[in-house]
py3Dmol code that shows the C-alpha trace and the ligand (Angstrom):
import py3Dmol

protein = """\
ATOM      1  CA  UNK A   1     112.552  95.222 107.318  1.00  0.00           C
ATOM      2  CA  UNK A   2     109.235  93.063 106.615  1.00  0.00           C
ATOM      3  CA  UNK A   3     106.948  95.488 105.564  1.00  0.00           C
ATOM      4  CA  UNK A   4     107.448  99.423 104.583  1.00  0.00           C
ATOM      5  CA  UNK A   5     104.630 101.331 106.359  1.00  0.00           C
ATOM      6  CA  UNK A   6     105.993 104.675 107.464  1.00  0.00           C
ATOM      7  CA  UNK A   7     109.367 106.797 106.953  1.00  0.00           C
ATOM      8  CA  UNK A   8     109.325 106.856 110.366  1.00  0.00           C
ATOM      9  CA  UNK A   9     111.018 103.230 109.640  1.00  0.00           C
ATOM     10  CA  UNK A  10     114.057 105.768 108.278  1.00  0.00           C
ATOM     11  CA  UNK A  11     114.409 107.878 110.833  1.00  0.00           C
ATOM     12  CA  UNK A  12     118.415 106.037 111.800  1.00  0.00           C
ATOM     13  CA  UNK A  13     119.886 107.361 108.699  1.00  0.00           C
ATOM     14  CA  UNK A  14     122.039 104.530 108.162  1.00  0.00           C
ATOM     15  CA  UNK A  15     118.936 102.726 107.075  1.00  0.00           C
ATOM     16  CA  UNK A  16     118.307 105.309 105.187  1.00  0.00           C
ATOM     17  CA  UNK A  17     121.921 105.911 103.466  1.00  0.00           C
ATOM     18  CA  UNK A  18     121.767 102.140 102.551  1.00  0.00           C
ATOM     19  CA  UNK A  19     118.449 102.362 101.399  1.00  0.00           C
ATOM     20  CA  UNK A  20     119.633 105.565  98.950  1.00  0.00           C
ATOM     21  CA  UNK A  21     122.483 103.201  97.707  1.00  0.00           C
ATOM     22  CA  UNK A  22     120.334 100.298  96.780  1.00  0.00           C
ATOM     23  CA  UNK A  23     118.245 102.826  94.548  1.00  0.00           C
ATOM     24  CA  UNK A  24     121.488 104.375  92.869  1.00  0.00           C
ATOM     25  CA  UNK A  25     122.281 100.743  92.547  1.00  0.00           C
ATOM     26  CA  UNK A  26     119.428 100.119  90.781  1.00  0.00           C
ATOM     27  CA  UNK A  27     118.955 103.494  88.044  1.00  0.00           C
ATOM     28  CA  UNK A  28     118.516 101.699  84.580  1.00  0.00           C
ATOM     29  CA  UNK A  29     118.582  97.988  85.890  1.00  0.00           C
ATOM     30  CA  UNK A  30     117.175  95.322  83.769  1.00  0.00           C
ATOM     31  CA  UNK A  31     118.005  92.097  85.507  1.00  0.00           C
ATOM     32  CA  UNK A  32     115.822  88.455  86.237  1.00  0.00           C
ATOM     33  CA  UNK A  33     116.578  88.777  89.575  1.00  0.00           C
ATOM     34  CA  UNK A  34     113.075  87.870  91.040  1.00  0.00           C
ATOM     35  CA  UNK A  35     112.020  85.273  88.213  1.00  0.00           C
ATOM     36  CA  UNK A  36     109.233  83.289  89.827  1.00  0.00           C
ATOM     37  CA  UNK A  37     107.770  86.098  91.805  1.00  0.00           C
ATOM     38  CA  UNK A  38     104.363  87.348  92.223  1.00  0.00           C
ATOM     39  CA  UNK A  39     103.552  91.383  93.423  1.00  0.00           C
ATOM     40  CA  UNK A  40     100.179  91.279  93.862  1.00  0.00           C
ATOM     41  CA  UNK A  41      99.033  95.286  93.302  1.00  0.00           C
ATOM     42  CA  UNK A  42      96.443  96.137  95.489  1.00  0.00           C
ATOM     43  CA  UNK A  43      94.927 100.060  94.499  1.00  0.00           C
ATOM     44  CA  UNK A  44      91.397 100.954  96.062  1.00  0.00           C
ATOM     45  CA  UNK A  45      92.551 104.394  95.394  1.00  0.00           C
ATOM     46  CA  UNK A  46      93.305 106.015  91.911  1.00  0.00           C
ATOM     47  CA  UNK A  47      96.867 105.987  90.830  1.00  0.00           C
ATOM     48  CA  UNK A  48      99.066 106.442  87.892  1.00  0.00           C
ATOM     49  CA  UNK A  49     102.979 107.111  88.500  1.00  0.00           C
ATOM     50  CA  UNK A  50     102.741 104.636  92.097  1.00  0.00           C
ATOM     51  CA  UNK A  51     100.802 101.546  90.415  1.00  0.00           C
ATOM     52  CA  UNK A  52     103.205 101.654  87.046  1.00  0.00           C
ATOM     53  CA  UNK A  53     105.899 102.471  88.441  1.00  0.00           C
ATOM     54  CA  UNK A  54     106.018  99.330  91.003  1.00  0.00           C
ATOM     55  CA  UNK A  55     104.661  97.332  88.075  1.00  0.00           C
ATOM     56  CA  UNK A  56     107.113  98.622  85.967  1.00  0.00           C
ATOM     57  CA  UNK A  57     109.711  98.176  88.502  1.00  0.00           C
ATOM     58  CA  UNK A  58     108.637  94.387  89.263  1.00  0.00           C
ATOM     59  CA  UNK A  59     108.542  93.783  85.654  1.00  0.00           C
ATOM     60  CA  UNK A  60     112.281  94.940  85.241  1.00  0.00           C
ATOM     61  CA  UNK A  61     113.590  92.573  87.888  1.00  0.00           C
ATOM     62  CA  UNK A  62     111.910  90.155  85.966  1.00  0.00           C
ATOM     63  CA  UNK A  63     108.833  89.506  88.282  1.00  0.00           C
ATOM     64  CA  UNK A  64     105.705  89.341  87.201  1.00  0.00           C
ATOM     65  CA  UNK A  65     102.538  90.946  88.840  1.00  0.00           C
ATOM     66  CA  UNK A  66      98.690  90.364  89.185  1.00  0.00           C
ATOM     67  CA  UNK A  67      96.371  93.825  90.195  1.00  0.00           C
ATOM     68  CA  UNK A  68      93.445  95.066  90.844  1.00  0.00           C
ATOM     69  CA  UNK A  69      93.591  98.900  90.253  1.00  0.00           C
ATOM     70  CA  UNK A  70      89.704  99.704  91.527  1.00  0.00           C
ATOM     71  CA  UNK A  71      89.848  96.957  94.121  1.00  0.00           C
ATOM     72  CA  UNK A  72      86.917  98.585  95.892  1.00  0.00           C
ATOM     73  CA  UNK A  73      84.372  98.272  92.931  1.00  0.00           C
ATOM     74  CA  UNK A  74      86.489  95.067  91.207  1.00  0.00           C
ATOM     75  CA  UNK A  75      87.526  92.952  94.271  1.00  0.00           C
ATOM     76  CA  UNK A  76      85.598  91.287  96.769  1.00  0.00           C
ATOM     77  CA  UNK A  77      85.614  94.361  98.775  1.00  0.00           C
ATOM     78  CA  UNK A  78      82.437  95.096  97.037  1.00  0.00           C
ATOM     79  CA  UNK A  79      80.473  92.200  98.635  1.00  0.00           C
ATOM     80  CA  UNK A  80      81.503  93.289 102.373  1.00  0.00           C
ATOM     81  CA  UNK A  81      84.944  91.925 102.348  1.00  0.00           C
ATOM     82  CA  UNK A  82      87.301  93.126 104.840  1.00  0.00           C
ATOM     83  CA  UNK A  83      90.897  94.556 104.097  1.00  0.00           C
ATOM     84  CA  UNK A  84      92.287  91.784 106.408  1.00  0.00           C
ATOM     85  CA  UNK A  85      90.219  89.090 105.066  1.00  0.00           C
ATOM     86  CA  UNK A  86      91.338  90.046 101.259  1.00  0.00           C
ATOM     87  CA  UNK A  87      95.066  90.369 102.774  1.00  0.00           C
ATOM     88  CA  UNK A  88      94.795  86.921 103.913  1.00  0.00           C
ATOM     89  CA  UNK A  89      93.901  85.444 101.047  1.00  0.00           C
ATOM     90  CA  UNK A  90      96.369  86.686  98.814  1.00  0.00           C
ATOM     91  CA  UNK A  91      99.229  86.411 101.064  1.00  0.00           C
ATOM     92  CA  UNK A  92      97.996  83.004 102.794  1.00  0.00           C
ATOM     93  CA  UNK A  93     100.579  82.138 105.833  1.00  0.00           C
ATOM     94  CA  UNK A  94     103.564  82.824 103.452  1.00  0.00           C
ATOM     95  CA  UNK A  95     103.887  79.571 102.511  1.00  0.00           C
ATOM     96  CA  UNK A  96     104.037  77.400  99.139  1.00  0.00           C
ATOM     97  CA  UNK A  97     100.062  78.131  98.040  1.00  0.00           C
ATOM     98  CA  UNK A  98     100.427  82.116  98.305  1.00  0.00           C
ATOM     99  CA  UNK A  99      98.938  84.366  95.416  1.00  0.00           C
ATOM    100  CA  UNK A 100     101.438  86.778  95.916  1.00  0.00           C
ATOM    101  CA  UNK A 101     105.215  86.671  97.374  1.00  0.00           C
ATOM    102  CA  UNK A 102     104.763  91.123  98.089  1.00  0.00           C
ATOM    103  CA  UNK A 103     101.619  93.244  98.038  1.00  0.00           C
ATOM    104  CA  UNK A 104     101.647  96.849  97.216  1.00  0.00           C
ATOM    105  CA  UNK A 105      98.279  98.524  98.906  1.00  0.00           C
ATOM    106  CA  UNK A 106      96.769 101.892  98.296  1.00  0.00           C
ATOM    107  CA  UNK A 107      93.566 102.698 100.215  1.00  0.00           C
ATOM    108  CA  UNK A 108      91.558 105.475 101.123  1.00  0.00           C
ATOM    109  CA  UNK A 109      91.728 105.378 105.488  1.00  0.00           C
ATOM    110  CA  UNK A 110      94.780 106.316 107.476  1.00  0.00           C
ATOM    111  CA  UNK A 111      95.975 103.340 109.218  1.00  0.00           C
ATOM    112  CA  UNK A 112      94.934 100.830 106.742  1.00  0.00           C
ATOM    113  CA  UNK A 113      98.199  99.819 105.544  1.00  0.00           C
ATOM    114  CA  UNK A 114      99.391  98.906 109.127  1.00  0.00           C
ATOM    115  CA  UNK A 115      96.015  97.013 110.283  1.00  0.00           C
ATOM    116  CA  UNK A 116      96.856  94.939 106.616  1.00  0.00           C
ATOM    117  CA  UNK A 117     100.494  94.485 107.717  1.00  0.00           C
ATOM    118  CA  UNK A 118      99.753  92.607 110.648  1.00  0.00           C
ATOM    119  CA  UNK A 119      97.679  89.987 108.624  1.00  0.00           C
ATOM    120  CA  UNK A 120      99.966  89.496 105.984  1.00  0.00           C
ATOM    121  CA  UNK A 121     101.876  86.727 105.314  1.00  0.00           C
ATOM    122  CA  UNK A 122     104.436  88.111 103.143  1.00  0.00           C
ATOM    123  CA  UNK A 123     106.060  91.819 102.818  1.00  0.00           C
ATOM    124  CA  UNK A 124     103.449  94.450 102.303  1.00  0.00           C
ATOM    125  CA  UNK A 125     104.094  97.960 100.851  1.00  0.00           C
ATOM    126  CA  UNK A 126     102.176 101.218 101.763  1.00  0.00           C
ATOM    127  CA  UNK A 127     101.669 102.837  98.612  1.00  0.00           C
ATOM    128  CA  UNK A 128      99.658 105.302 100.945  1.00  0.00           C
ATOM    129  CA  UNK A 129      96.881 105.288 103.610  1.00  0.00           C
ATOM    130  CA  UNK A 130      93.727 108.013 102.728  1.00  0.00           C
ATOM    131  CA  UNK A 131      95.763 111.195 105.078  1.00  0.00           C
ATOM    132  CA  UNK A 132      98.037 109.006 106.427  1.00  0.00           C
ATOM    133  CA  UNK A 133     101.538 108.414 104.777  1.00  0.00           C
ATOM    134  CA  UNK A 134     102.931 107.924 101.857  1.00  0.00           C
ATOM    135  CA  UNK A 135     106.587 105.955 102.285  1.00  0.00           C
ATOM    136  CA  UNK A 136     107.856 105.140  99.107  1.00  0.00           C
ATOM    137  CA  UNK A 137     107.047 108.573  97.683  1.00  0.00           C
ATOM    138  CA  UNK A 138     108.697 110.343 100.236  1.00  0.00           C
ATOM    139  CA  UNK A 139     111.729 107.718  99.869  1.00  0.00           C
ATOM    140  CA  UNK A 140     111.740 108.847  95.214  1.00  0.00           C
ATOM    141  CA  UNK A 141     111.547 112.347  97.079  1.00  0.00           C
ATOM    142  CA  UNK A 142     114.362 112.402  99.083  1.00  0.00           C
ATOM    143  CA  UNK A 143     116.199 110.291  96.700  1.00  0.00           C
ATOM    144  CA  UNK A 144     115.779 113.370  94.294  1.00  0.00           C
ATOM    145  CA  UNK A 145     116.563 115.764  96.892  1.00  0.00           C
ATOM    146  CA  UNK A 146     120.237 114.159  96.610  1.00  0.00           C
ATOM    147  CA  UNK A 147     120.386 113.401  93.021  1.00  0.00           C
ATOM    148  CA  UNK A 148     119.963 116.528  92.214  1.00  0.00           C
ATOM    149  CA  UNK A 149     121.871 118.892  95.236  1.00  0.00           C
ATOM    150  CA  UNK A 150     123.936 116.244  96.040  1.00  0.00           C
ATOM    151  CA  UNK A 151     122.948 116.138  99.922  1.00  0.00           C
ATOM    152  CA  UNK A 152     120.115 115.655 101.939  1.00  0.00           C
ATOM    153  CA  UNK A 153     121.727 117.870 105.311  1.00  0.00           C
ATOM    154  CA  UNK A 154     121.743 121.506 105.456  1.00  0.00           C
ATOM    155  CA  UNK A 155     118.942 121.937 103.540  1.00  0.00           C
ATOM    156  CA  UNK A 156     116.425 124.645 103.709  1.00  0.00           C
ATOM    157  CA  UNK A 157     113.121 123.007 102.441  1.00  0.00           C
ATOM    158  CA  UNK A 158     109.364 125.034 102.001  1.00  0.00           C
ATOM    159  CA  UNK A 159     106.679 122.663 101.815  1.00  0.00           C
ATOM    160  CA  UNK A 160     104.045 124.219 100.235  1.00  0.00           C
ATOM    161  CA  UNK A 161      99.939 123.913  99.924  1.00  0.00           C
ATOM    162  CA  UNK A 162      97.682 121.084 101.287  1.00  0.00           C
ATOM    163  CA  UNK A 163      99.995 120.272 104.446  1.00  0.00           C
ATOM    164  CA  UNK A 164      96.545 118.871 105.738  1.00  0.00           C
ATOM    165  CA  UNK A 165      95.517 116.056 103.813  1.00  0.00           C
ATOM    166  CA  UNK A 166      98.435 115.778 101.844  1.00  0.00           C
ATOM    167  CA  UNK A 167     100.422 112.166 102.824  1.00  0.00           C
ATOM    168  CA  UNK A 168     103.661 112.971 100.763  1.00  0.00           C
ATOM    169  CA  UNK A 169     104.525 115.843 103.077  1.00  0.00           C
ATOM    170  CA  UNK A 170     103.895 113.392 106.268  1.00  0.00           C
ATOM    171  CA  UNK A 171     106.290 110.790 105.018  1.00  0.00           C
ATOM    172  CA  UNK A 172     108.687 113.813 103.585  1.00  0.00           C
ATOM    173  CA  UNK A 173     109.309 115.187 107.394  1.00  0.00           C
ATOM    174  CA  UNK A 174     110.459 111.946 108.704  1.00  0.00           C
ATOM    175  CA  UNK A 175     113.069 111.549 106.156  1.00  0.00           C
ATOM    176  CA  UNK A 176     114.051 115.198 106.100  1.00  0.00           C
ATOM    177  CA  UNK A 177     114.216 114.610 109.898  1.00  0.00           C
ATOM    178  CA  UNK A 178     116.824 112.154 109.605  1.00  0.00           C
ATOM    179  CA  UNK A 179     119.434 114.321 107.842  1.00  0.00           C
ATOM    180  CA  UNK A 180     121.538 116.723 109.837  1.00  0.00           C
ATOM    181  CA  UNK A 181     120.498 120.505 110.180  1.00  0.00           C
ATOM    182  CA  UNK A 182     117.868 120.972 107.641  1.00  0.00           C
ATOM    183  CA  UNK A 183     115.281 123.203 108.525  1.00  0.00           C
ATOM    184  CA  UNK A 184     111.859 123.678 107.333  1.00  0.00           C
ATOM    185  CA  UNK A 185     109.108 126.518 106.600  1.00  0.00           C
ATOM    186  CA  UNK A 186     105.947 126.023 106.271  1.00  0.00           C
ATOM    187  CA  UNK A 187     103.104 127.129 103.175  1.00  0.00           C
ATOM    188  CA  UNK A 188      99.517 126.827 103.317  1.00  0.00           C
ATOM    189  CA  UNK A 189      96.249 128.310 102.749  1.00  0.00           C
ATOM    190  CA  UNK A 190      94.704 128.644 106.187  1.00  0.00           C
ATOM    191  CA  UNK A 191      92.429 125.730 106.589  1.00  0.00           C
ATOM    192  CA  UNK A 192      94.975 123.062 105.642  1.00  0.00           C
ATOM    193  CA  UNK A 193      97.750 123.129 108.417  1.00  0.00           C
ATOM    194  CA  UNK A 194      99.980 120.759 109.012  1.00  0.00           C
ATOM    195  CA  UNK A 195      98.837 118.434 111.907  1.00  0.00           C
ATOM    196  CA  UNK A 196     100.274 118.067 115.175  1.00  0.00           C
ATOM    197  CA  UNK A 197     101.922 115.024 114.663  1.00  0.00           C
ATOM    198  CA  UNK A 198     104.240 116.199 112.149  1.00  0.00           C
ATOM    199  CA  UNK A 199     104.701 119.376 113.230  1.00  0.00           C
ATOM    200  CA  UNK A 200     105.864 118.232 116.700  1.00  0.00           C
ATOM    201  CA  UNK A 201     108.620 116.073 114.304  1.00  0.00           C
ATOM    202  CA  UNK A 202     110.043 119.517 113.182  1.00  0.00           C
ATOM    203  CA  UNK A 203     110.068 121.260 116.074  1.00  0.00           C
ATOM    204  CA  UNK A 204     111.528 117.934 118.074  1.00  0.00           C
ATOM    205  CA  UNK A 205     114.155 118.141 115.388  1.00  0.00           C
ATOM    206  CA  UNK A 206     114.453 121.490 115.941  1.00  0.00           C
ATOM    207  CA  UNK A 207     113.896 121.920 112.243  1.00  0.00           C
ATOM    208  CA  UNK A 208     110.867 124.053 112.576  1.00  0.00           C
ATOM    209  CA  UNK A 209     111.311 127.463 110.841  1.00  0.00           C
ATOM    210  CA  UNK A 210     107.945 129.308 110.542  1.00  0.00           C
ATOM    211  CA  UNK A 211     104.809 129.401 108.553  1.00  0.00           C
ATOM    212  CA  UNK A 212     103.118 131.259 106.232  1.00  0.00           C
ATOM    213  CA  UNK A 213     100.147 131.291 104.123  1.00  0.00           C
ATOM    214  CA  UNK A 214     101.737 133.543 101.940  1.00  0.00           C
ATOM    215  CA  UNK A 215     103.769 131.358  98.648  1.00  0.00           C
ATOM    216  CA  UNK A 216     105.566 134.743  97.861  1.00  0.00           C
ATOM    217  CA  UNK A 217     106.635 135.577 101.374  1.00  0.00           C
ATOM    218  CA  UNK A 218     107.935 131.617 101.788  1.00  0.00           C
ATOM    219  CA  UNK A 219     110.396 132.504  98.859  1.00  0.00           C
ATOM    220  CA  UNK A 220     111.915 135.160 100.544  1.00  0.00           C
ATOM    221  CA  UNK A 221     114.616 132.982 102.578  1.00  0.00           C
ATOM    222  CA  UNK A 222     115.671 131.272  99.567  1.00  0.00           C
ATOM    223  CA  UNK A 223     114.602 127.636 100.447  1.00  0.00           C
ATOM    224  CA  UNK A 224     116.684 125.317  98.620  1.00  0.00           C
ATOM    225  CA  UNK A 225     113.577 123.150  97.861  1.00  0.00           C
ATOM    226  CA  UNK A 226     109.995 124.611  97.426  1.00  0.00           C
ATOM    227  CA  UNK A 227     107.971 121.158  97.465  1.00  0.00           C
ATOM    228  CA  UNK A 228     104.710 121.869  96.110  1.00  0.00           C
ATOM    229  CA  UNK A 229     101.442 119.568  96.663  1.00  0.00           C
ATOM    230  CA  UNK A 230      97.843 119.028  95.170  1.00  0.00           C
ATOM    231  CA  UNK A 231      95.062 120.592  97.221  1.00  0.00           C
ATOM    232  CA  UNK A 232      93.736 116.777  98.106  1.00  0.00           C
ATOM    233  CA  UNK A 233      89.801 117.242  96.840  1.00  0.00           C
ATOM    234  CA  UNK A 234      89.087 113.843  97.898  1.00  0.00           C
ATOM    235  CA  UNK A 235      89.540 114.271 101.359  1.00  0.00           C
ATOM    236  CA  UNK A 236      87.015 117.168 101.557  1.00  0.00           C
ATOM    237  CA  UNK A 237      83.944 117.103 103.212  1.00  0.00           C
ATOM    238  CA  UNK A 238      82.501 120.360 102.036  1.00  0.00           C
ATOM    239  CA  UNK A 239      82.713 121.471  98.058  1.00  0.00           C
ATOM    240  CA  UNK A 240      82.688 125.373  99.411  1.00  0.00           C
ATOM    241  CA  UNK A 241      85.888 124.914 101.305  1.00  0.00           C
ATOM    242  CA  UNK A 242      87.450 123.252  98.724  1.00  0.00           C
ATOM    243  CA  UNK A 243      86.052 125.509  96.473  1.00  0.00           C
ATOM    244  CA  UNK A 244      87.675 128.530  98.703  1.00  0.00           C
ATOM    245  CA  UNK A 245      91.175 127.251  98.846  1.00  0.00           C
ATOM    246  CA  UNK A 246      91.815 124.955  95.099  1.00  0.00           C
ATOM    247  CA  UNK A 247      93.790 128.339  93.902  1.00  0.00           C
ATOM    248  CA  UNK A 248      95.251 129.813  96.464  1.00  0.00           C
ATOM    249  CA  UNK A 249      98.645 128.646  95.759  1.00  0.00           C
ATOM    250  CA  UNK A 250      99.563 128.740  92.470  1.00  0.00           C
ATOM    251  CA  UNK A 251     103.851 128.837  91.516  1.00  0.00           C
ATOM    252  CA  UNK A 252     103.762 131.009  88.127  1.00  0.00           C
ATOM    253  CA  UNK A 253     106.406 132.235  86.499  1.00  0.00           C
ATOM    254  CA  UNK A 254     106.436 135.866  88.229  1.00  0.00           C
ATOM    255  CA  UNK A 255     107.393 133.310  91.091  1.00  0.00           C
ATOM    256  CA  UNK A 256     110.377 132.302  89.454  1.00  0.00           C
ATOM    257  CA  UNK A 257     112.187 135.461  89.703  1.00  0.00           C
ATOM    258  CA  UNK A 258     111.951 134.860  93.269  1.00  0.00           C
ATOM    259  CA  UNK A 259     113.456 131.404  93.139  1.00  0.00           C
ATOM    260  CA  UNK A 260     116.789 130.968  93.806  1.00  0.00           C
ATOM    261  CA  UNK A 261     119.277 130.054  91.153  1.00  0.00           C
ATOM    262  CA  UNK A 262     120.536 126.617  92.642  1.00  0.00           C
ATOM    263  CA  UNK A 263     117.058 125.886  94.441  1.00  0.00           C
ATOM    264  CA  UNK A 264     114.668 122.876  92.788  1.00  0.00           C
ATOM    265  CA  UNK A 265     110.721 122.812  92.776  1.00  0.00           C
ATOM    266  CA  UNK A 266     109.493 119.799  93.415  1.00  0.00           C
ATOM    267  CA  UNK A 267     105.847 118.564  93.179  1.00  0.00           C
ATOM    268  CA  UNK A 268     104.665 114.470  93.521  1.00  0.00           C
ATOM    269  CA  UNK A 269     102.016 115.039  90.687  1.00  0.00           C
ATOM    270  CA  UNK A 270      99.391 114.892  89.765  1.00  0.00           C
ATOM    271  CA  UNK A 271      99.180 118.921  89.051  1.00  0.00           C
ATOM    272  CA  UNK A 272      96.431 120.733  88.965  1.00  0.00           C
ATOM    273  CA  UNK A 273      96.511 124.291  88.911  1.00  0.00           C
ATOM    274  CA  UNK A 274      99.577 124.268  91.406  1.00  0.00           C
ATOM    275  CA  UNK A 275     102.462 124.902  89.147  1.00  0.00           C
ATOM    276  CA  UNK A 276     101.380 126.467  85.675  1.00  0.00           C
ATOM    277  CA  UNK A 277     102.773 124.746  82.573  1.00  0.00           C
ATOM    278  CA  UNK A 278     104.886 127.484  81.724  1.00  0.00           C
ATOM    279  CA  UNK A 279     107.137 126.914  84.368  1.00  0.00           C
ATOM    280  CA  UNK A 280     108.117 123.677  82.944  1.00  0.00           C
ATOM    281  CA  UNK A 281     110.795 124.467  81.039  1.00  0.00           C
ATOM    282  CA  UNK A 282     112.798 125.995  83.450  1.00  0.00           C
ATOM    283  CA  UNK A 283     115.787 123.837  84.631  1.00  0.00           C
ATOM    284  CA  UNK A 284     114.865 124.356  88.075  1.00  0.00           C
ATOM    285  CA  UNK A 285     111.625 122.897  87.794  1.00  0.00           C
ATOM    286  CA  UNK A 286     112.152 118.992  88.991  1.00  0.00           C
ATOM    287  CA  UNK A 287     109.102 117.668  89.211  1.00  0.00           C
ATOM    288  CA  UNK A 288     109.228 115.179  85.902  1.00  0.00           C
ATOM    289  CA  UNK A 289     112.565 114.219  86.569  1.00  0.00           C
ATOM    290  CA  UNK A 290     111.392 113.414  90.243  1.00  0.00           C
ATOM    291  CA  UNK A 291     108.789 111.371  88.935  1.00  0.00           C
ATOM    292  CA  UNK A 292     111.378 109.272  87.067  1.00  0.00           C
ATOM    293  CA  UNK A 293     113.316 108.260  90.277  1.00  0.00           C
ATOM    294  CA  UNK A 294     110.041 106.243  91.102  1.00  0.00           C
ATOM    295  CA  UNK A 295     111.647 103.684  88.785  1.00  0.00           C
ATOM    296  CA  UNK A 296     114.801 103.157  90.750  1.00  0.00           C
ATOM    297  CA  UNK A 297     114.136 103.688  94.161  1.00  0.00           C
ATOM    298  CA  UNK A 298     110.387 100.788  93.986  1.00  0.00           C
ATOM    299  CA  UNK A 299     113.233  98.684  92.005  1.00  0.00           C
ATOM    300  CA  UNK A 300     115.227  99.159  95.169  1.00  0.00           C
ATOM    301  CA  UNK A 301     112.155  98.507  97.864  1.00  0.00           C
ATOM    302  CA  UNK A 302     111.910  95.045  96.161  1.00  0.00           C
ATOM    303  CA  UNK A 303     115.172  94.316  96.138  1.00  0.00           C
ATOM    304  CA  UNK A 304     115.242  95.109  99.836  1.00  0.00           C
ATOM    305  CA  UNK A 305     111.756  93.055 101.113  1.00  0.00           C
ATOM    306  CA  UNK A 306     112.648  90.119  98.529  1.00  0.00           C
ATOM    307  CA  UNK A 307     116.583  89.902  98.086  1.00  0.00           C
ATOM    308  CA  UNK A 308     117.582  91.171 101.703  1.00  0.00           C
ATOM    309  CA  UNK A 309     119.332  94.562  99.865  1.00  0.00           C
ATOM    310  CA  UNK A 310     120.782  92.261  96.887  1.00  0.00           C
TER     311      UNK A 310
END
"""
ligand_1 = """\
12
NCD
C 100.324 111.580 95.523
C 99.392 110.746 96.387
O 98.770 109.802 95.890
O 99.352 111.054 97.568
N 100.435 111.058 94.215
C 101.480 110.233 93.939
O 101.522 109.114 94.369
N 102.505 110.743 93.216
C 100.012 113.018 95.510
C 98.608 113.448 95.141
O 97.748 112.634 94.788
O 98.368 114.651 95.198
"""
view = py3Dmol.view(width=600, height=400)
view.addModel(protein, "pdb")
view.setStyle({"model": 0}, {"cartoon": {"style": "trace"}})
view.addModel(ligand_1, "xyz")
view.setStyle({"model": 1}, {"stick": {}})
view.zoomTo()
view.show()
């Protein structure tokens, strides 16, 4: 693999068992396996867990990175740069005078990440397009999916809230997609369906279970997994409708009781109002332990685009 764009690159899942290894190979590694290596971090989007966590990761292999975190106020981009035209520069042809031997890029339009791809001289990592995708989140997802039920078949899985906008669920189908017999219902507020593309992956898969915009009534089959998203503000043209729809799922702990024993909630964070704090403390609620996978499994995507797996 040169670049990591979409899940969709997962689909065969012996790309995707290997990949799983390689992060389970990596959980707690401190090693100078990249000394010498740029990442260039490339964010024109905000971001807390995905920019550390890379940088973190990066750091731990004993890398060493150079970012821009507002790159469309702080970069060239400013001035009437293009995306390619930056791309180029850092990654040159791939040869000796490159900034940067792997770029990370976050940025605000759907497609971005692949038009960047095709101008880049060395590996380039989505770290998700505007409503596009959002592959290596989906990838600490999944990753936590197994971790913590020990398989990533037969699973019942509810994703829940901004199925719209929100790129974590895109990239979350694909991989879901490649395990055998899971099966998946659906959670939203009205005006924030999932889109065609992804829904035609589910029912393709035959995977497709139903929908809802009911959170309580999604319970009610005892998914395995509720995955809970952010209502995605940013990607709202009108204030009113975002306005009309910011609460209308909310897990609470009257929700709880209708949780199954064994089942995990999951949630990419940032929260807002989706899951309230009190929920926190219940061992089924995953979400902070699924935010510490991101350390492994971007340890592992490096080790895969730089070291060929190593
Ligand atoms: C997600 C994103 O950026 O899409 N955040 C993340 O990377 N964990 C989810 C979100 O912003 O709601």
């Amino acid at each position: 693999m040169n670049h990591v764009i979409s899940t969709k690159q997962f689909l065969d899942r012996k790309v995707l068992d290997a990949f799983l290894a390689l992060a389970l190979d990596s959980e707690g590694m401190r090693a100078s396996y990249v000394g010498g290596r740029i990442m260039a971090s490339l964010f024109y989007e905000p971001s807390t867990r995905t920019r550390f966590s890379f940088e973190a990761a990066m750091l731990r292999l004993g890398g060493q990175v150079i970012s821009s975190d507002h790159a469309g106020s702080f970069s060239s981009a400013i001035k009437g740069e293009t995306l390619e035209d930056s791309i180029r520069i850092i990654s040159g042809d791939g040869g000796i005078n490159r900034y940067a031997d792997i770029i990370v890029l976050r940025h605000p339009e759907a497609g971005a990440a692949e038009r960047a791809a095709s101008v880049s001289g060395v590996p380039l990592i989505n770290a998700g397009d505007g409503d596009g995708e959002h592959p290596t989140q989906a990838l600490l997802d999944i990753y936590t999916i197994k971790k913590e039920l020990g398989r990533i078949d037969n699973l019942h899985v509810c994703l829940a809230g901004d199925l719209k906008y929100g790129r974590t669920v895109h990239s979350l189908i694909h991989l879901l997609a490649a395990g055998k017999n899971n099966r998946v219902t659906l959670a939203f507020p009205e005006p924030l369906d999932l889109p065609d593309d992804y829904r035609n992956v589910l029912v393709d898969h035959g995977m497709y279970l139903g929908e809802t915009y009911d959170l309580e009534d999604a319970l009610r089959d005892n998914p395995d997994v509720v995955y809970m998203t952010r209502v995605q503000k940013e990607r709202f043209d009108s204030k009113a409708l975002y306005d009309d729809v910011r609460n209308a799922f909310v897990f609470d702990e009257p929700l709880l009781s209708c949780l199954d024993q064994n089942a995990i909630l999951m949630h990419p964070l940032p929260r807002v109002n989706e899951i309230a704090p009190e929920v926190d403390t219940d061992p089924r609620a995953a979400y902070f332990r699924q935010a510490q996978n991101g350390l492994p499994v971007r340890i592992a995507l490096l080790r895969m685009l730089l070291l060929g797996g190593k």
